[in-house]
C-alpha positions as CSV (number, residue, x, y, z in Angstrom):
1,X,0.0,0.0,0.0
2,X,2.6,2.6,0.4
3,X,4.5,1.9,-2.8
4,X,1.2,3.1,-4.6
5,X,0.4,5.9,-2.3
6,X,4.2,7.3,-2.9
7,X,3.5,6.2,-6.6
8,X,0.2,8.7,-6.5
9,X,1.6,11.2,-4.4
10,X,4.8,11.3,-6.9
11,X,2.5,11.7,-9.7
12,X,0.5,14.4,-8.3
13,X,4.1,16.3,-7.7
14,X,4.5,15.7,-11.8
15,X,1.7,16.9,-12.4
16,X,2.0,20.3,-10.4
17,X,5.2,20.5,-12.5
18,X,7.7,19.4,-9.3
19,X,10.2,16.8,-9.8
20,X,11.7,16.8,-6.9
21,X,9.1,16.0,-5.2
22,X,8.4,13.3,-7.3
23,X,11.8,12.2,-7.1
24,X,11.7,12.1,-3.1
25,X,8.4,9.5,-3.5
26,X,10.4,7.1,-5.4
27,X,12.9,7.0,-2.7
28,X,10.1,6.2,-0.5
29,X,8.5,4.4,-2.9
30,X,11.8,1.7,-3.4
31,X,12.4,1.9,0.4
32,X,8.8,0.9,1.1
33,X,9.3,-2.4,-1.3
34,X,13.1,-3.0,0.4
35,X,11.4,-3.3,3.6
36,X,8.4,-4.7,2.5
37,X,11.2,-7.8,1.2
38,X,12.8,-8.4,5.1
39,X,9.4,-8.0,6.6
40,X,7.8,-10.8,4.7
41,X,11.1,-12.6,5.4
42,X,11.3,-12.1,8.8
43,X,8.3,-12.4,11.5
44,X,10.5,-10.5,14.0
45,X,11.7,-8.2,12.5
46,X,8.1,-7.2,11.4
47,X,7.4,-7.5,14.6
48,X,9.9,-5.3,15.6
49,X,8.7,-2.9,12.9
50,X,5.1,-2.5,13.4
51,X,6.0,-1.2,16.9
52,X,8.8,1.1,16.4
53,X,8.7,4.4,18.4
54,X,10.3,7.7,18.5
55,X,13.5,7.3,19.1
56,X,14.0,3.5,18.1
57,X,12.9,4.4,14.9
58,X,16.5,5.7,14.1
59,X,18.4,2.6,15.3
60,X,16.1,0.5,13.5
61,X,16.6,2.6,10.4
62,X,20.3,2.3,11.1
63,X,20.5,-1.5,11.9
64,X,18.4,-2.5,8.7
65,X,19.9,0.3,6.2
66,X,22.7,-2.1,4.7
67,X,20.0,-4.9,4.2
68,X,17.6,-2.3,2.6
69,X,20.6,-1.5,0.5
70,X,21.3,-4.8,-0.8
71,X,17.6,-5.7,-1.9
72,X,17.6,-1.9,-3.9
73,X,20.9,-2.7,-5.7
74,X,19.7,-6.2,-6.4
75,X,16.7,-4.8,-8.2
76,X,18.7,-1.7,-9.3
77,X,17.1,0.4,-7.0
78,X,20.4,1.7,-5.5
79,X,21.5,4.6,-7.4
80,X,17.6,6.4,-7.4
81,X,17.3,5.7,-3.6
82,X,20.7,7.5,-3.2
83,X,20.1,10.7,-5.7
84,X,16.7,10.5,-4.4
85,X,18.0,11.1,-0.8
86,X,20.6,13.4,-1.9
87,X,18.8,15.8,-3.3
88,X,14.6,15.8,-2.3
89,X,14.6,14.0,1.6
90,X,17.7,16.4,3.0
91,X,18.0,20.0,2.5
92,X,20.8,20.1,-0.3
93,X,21.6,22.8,-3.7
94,X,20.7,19.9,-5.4
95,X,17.1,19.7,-4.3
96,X,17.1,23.9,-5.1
97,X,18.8,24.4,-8.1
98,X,16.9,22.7,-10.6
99,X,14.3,25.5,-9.6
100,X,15.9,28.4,-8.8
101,X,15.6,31.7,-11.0
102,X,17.7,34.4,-10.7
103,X,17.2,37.8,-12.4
104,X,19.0,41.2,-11.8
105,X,20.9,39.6,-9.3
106,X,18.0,38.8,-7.1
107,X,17.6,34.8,-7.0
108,X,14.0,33.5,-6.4
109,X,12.4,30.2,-5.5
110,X,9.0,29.4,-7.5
111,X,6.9,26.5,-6.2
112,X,7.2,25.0,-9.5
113,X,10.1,23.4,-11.5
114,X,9.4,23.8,-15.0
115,X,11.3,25.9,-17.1
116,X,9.5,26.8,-20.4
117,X,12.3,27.1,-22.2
118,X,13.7,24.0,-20.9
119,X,11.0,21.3,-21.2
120,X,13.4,18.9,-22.0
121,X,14.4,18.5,-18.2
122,X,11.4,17.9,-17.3
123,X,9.8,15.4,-19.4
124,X,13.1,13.5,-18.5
125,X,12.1,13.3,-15.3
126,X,8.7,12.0,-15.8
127,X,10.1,9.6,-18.3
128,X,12.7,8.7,-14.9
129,X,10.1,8.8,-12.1
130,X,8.3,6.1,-15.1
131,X,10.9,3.9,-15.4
132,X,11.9,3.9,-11.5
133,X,7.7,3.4,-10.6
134,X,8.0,-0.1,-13.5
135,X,11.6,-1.5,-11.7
136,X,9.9,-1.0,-7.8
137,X,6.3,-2.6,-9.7
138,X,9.1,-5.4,-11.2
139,X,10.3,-6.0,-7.4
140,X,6.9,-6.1,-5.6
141,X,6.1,-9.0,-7.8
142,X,9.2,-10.9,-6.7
143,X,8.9,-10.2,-3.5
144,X,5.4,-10.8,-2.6
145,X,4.9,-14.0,-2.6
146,X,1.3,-14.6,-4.1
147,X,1.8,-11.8,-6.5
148,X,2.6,-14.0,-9.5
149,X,-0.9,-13.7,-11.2
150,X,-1.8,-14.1,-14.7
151,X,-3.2,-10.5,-14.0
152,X,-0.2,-9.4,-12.1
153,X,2.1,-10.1,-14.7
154,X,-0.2,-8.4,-17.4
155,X,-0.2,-5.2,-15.8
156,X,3.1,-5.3,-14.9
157,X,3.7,-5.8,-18.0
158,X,2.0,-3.3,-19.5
159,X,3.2,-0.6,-17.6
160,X,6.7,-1.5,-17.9
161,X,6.1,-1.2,-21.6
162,X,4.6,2.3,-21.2
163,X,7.1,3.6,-19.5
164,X,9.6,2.3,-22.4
165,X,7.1,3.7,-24.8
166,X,7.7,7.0,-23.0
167,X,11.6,6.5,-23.1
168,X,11.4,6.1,-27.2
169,X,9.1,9.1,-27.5
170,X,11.6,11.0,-25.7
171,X,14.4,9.9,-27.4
172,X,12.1,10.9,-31.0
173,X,11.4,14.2,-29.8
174,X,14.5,15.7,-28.1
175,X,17.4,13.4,-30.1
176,X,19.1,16.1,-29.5
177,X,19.5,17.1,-26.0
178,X,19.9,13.5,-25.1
179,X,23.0,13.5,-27.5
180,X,24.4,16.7,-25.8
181,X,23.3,15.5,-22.6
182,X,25.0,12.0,-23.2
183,X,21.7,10.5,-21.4
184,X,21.5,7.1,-20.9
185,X,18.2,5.8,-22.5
186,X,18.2,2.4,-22.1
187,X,16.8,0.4,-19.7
């Protein structure tokens, strides 16, 4: 249930033209379906989980962060959750500066991150947050152990193919700043 409440909040973030946001939900999003993968494989540590507190809440965190690791990279996870934490969970430039405007040396910081004469950046990050949402979809399937469903699999399916859809439309319509760019398209 939280991977598709961060999916939906993420996508409401798109849609008021704010990646980082979105970007911050698919940290949450991948770190939901990490821990979703020890829970199920571990009654205690569920256990453990469900009643966390305050304060043990951070040495939880801190105990199961290398194993949460380990399930991200296996599903290559890893690099998102750490850009994703970098720049919208923590109070970085990086989380700023893709919105930030400056003009007659006065800088300002609009609510939304879309640069009209720039909407290259952006559609790149919806066509990221799309292929990020299809790799954590991918992982929930493996990791849930009744998921395998003729229905599952179809609609996995399906979007994973949208999103690559979205991928070849961008590389169609903006050859060119990918080439400049050197950005990675593939899968």
């Amino acid at each position: 249930m939280a991977c598709q409440r961060y999916w939906s909040f993420g996508a409401v973030e798109l849609f008021r033209l704010r990646q980082t946001g979105a970007l911050g939900y698919l940290r949450l999003g991948a770190e939901s379906m990490a821990m979703f993968s020890l829970l199920v494989n571990d009654d205690a540590l569920a256990d453990r989980w469900f009643r966390l507190t305050g304060e043990h809440g951070k040495k939880f965190f801190s105990e199961t962060q290398p194993e949460v690791k380990e399930v991200l990279k296996k599903f290559d996870l890893d690099k998102t959750y750490d850009m994703a934490s970098s720049s919208a969970q923590h109070v970085r430039m990086a989380g700023l500066v893709r919105s930030m405007v400056g003009s007659g040396g006065r800088l300002s910081l609009p609510d939304q991150e879309f640069n009209p004469d720039d909407s290259f950046s952006y559609h790149l990050g919806v066509a990221h947050f799309h292929r990020i949402q299809s790799r954590i979809l991918g992982a929930l399937g493996t990791v849930i152990p009744d998921a395998q469903t003729e229905e599952w699999t179809k609609q996995e399916k399906a979007f994973r193919e949208n999103a690559a859809s979205l991928w070849k439309l961008l590389g169609t319509r903006y050859a060119k700043e990918i080439q400049e760019q050197a950005v990675e398209t593939s899968a």
